[in-house]
N, C-alpha and C positions, 0 to 999 in steps of 0.2 A: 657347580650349579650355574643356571644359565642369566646371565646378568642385562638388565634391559637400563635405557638410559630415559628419563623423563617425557622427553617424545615420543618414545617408543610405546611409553603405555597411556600416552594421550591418544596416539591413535589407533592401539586397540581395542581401548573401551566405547571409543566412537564408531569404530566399524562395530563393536560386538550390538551398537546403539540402535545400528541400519541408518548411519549418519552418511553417504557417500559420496559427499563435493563439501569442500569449504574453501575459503575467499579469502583473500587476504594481499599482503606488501611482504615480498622477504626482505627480513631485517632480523639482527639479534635481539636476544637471546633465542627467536625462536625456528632458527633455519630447520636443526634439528628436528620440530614438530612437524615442520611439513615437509620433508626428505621419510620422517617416519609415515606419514598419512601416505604417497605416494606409492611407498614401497608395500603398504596394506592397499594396496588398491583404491585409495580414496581419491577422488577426482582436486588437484588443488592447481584453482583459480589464482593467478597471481596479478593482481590487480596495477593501474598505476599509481593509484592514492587509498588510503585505509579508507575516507569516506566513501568513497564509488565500493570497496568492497564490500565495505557494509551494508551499502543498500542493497546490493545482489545479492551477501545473503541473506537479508532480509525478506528480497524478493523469494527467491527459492526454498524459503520456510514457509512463506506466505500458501504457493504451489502446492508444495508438498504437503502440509501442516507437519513440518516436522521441525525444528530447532535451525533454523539458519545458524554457520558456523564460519566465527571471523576470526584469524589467526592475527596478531600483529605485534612487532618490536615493541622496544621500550621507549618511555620517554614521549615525544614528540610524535611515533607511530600509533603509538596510546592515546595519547589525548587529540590524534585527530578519528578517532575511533567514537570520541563522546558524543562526537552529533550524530551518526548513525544508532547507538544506543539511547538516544532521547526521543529520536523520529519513530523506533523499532515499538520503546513503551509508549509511549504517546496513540502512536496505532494499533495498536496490542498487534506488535507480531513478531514472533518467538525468534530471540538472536541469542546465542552465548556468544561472548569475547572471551577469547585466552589470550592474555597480555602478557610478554616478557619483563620482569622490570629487573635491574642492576643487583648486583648479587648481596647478597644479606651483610656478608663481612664487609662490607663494603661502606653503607649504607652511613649516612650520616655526615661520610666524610669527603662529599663532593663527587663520589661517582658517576662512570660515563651515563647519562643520560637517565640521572635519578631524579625522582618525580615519587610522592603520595601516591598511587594511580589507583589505588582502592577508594582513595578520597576523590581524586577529579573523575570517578564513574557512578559513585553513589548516588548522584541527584538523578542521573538520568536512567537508572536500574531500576529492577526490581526483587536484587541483592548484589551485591558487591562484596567481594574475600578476596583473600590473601591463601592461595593454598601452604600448607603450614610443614608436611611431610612428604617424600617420596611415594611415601609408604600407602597414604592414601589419597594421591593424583587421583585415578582409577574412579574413585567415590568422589571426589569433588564432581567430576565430569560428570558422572552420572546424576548426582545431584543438580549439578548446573542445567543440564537437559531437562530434569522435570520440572525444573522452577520456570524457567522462559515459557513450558510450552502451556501448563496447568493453572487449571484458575483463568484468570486475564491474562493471553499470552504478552512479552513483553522479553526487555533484554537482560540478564544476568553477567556479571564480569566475574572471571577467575584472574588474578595476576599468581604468577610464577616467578619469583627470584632466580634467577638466571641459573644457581647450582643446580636446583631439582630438577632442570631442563638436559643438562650435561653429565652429572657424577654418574656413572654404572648406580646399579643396584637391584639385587639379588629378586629374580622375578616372583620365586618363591614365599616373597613379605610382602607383595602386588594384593589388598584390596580389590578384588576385582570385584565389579556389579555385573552379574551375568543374566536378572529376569528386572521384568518390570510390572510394578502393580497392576492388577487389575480394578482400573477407578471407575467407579459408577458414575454417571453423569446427574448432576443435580438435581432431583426432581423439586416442580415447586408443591409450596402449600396449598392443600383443598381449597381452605375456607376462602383463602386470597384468590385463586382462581375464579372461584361462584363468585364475586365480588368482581372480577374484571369482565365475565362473561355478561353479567347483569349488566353492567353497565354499556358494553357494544351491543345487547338487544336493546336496550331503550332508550341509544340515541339514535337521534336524527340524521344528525352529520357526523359516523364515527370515522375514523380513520388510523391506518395503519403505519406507521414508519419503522422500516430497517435498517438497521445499521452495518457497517463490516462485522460484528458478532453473530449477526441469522448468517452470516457467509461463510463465517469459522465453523461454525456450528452444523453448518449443512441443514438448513431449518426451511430449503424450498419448497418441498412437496408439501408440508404441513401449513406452509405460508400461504403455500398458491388454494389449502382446500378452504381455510380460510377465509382470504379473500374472496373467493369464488360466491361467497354467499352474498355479493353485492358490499362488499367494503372496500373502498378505494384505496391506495396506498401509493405513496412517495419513499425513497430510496436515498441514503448518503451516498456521495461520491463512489467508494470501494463500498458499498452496502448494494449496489447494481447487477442486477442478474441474478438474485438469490432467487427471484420470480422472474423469466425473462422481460425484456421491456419491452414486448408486442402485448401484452395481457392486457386486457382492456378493461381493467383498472388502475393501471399503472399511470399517475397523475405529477408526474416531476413535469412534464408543459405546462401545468396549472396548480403550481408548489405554490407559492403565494395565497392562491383562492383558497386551496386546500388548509392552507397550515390556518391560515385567517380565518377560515368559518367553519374547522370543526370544532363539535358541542364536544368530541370525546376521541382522544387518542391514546393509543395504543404505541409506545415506543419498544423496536423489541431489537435489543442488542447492537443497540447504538446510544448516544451520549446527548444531553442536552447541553449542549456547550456553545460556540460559537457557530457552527455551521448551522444549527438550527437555532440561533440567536436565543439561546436560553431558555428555550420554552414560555419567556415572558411575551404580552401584548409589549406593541401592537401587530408581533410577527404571529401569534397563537392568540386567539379571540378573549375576551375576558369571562372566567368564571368557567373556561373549556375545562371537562373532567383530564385526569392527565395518568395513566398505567405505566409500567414500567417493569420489562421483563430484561434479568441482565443475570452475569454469571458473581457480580460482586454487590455488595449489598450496600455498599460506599456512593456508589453510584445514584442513588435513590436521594441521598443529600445533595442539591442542585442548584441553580438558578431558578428552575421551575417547581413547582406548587405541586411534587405526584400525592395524589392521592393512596395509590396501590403500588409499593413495589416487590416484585417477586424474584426471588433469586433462585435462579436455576437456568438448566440449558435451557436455549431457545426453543431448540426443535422439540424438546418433549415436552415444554408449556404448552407452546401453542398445538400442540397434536395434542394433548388434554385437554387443552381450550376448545379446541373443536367437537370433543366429543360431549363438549357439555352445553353446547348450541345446538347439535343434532335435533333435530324435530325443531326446534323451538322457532317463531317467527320473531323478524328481524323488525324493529320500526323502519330504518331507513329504507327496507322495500315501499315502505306506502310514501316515504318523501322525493322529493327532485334533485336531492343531493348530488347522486351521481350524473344526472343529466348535467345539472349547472355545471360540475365540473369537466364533463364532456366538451360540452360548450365552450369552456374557458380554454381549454387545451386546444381542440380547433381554430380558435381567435388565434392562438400563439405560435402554431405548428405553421398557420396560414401566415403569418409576419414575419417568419422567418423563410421561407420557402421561396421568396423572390429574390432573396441576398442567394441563398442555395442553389439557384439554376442560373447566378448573373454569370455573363462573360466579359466584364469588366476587367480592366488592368489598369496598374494591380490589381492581381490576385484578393479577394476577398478570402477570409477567414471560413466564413458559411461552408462555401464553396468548396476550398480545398479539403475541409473535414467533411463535406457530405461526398465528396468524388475518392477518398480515402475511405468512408464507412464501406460505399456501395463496392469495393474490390475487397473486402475481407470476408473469410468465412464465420459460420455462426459462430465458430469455437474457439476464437482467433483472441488472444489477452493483446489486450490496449493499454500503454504507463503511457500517460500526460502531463508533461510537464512545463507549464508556464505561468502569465500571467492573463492576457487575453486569450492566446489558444485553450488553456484550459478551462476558461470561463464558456468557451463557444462550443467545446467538445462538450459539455453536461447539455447543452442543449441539443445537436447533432448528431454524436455517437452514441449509439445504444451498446447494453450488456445483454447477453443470453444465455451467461451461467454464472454460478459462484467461481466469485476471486479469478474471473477475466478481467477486471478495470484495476489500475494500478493510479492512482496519484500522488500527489502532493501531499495528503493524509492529514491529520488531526493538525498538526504540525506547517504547513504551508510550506515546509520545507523544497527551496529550488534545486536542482541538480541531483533528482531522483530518479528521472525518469530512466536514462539510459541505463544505468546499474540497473534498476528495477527489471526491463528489459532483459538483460544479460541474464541475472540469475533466473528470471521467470524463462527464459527459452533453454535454459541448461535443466530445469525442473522436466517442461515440456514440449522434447526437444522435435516432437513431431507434429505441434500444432502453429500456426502463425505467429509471432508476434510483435508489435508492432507498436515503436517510441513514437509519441507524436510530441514535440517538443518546439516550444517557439526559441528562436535564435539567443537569446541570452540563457537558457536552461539547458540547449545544447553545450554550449559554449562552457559549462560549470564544470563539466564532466568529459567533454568532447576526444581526450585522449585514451577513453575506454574504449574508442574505435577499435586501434592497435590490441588492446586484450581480447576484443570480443573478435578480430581476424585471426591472433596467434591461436585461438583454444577453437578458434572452427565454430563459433556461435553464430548463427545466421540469421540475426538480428535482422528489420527495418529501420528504418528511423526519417523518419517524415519532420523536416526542419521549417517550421511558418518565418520565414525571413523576412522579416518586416523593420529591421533598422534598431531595436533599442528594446528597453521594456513597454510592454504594454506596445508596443509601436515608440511614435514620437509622441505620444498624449503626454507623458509624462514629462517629456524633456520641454515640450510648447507649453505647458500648464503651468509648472514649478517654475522652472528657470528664466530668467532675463534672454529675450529674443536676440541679443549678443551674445551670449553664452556658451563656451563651447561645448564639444558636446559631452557628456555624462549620462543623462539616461540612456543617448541614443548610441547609436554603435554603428562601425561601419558595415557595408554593403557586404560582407564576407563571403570568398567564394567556397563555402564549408565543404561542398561536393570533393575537393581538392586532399579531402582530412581523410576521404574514405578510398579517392583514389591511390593513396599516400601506401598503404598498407596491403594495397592491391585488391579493396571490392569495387563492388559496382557503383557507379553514382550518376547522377542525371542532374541540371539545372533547368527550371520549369518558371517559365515567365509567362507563358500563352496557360491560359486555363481551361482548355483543349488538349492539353498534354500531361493533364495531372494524373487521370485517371491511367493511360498506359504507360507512364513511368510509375507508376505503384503498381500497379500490374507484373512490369519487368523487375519491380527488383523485388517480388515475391517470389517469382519465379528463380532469379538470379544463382539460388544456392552458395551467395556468401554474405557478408556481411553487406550491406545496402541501403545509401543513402538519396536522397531524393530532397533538393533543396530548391523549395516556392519559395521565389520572391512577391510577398503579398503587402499588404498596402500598409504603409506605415502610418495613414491616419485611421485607419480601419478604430471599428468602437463594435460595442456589441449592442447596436440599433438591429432590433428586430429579431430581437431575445429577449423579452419582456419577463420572460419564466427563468430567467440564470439566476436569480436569487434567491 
């Protein structure tokens, strides 16, 4: 009888999954897992730190909508796995972890590099096990797959004692999961529907917010017919391009006015959390009616006041939402709604537009992210990761589809972007894509250079080099003007990091030069760096709308 060893049927139940790339650090126990993945054909990314792997695959789940899959050792390779699995559920997007941990017989008694690791992933999961048999690896995985991707996607841990990774065992007592359900997607309630349709016909100022779940969801076309009937809408970060951002509705210049004076919103698959400061005054007006369409019904218990919440997919709410406005007249056709916020977006689009054409040195921020917008195509994924670039990129760079914008996510998490990057261009390896990362986010992750050159990913990576976090505001604000330096950081010639490993790189001090050094290292066909040195007092004067 034919004898397979632990890895070997991790990675045929993954290809049998249609799983074909996973991320990871080789280390024990689980070299085996991906010597096995390899030899099925599975593409395995081998990362320089578990966290960057995790975020790529994170990213490449994101991509795909399919399960990002992160392999890593025991002990230490695990537990730096947990900040990827808290970033993954935090953003709902679908990761499984296989974790090696120390061998069973073992356990208790001081083992190489034994660790709980069922326990340090629980918090940040959305299950965490101990696979317990050989016999049904196969079914755990498969299991693990549907749990990450279904429902709220999110991350799952599997750990593996080091024997079920190694002992032979008889293929013929292999569990295998060979179909997968066929799940209908949530439809919502009637009555709750008429109830939310009721109320965007007779307000005033109603309004629409998306979140990264109209993205998951694929809930554009429904979105955009929607809108189209004269309802404004604003967009989270990754909730960007589910409606492209030329729609002229699209009101994230005039997010403020918007969120402050609608009578009646509509949140569809995204969170009243921090990023939209909770749905309470004085960011959302007092006594605003408040909907809420989401795939979890938990979500509806909030910081803000919903009125209505309905659980189901996005995209088939609001495409029965629409069918029950048909004919009907809207109030805010006969108000000024839309114009005042027309108005307010022009005010803002116009205030920032002169930072955007300066030729000032330093390099402004505006600048370098409007001379980077205008060289990418429509279809081109953008991951930003900082703390002023990525405040200036929500005002500057636009989305034109689902799950092109990658950030920082629910989580704030630094040192995503590049990962993020990686796994999205190994997703989509025939479209742009393009890290824009200010110089301390770089620098978190920076030796995923060398991965994303060895595997042939031909990344950008657009570095705002401005000295520190935030620039120098933070190190002049916080610290004693004797002080050395801590927030700030030095001059770094990071170009040096991409020539190291043999791509391309450029240093960009004249901002006359930005636009065809991003140019060139689109064209480049390897990995591709481009490091602006931009203003390290720079703020975000004349983005009134970033909040």
């Amino acid at each position: 009888m034919a004898e397979l060893n632990g890895g070997q049927i991790i990675a045929r139940q993954l290809k049998a999954a249609g799983i074909d790339t996973a991320f990871g650090v080789v280390a024990g126990p689980m070299i085996e897992v991906m010597a096995a993945m390899e030899r099925e054909g599975i593409t395995v990314v081998n990362c320089r730190h578990e966290v960057s792997a995790g975020f790529a695959a994170s990213a490449w789940g994101w991509a795909r909508g399919k399960p990002g899959v992160l392999v890593v050792g025991s002990g230490p390779g695990m537990t730096n796995a947990v900040t990827p699995m808290y970033v993954a559920t935090e953003s709902a997007m679908p990761l499984v972890v296989l974790g090696g941990s120390s061998a069973g017989n073992q356990r208790g008694l001081g083992a190489f590099q034994e660790a709980d690791q069922v326990a340090f992933a629980a918090p940040g999961c959305k299950w965490a096990t101990q696979v317990d048999s050989q016999a049904r690896i196969a079914e755990y995985v498969h299991l693990a797959l549907g749990r990450a991707l279904n429902g709220r996607p999110g991350a799952v841990y599997l750990d593996f004692p080091a024997e079920l990774i190694r002992t032979p065992f008889e293929e013929a007592d292999v569990e295998w999961r060979t179909s997968e359900p066929e799940i209908s997607r949530p439809h919502p309630d009637p009555a709750a529907l008429e109830a939310v349709a009721d109320m965007l016909a007779e307000a005033e100022r109603p309004l629409v917010i998306m979140g990264k779940g109209a993205g998951w969801a694929e809930a554009g076309l429904p979105l955009q017919r929607l809108v189209d009937r004269g309802i404004p809408f604003v967009s989270s970060p990754m909730g960007r391009g589910s409606i492209p951002d030329d729609h002229p509705m699209f009101m994230n210049a005039a997010r403020s006015a918007a969120l402050g004076g609608a009578d009646a919103v509509l949140m569809v698959g995204g969170r009243f959390n921090w990023v939209f400061q909770f749905g309470k005054s004085p960011r959302f007006a007092e006594g605003a009616r408040l909907a809420h369409i989401d795939i979890v019904a938990e979500e509806f218990y909030s910081g803000a006041d919903v009125e209505t919440g309905i659980v189901a997919d996005c995209a088939i709410a609001v495409e029965q939402l629409n069918g029950l406005l048909d004919g009907r007249s809207l109030r805010v056709a006969s108000s000024d709604w839309v114009g005042t916020l027309q108005e307010s977006r022009s005010r803002n689009e116009a205030s920032s537009a002169e930072a955007m054409a300066s030729d000032e040195v330093p390099i402004n921020h505006f600048r370098l992210l409007r001379d980077v917008r205008d060289c990418l195509d429509r279809d081109a994924t953008v991951t930003v990761d900082a703390e002023l670039t990525m405040g200036v990129a929500r005002a500057v760079m636009p989305s034109f589809g689902s799950r092109l914008r990658l950030n920082s996510g629910t989580t704030g998490c630094m040192g995503t972007g590049l990962p993020y990057a990686i796994g999205a261009k190994l997703a989509r390896p025939d479209q742009q894509v393009v890290a824009v990362l200010g110089d301390y986010a770089f620098g978190a992750a920076a030796m995923e250079v060398e991965t994303a050159a060895r595997i042939g990913c031909n990344v950008v990576i657009v570095v705002s080099n401005n000295g520190g976090i935030a620039g120098h505001s933070i190190q002049d604000r916080t610290f004693a003007p004797d002080a050395p330096p801590i927030a700030a950081l030095l001059p770094v010639a990071y170009e040096k990091t991409v020539e190291m490993v043999g791509g391309w790189a450029r240093r960009v001090e004249d901002p006359a030069d930005i636009a065809p050094a991003v140019q060139e290292a689109l064209a480049a066909n390897t990995v591709a760096l481009v490091n602006v040195l931009t203003d390290p007092k720079g703020r975000r004067s004349g983005s009134a709308y970033l909040g």
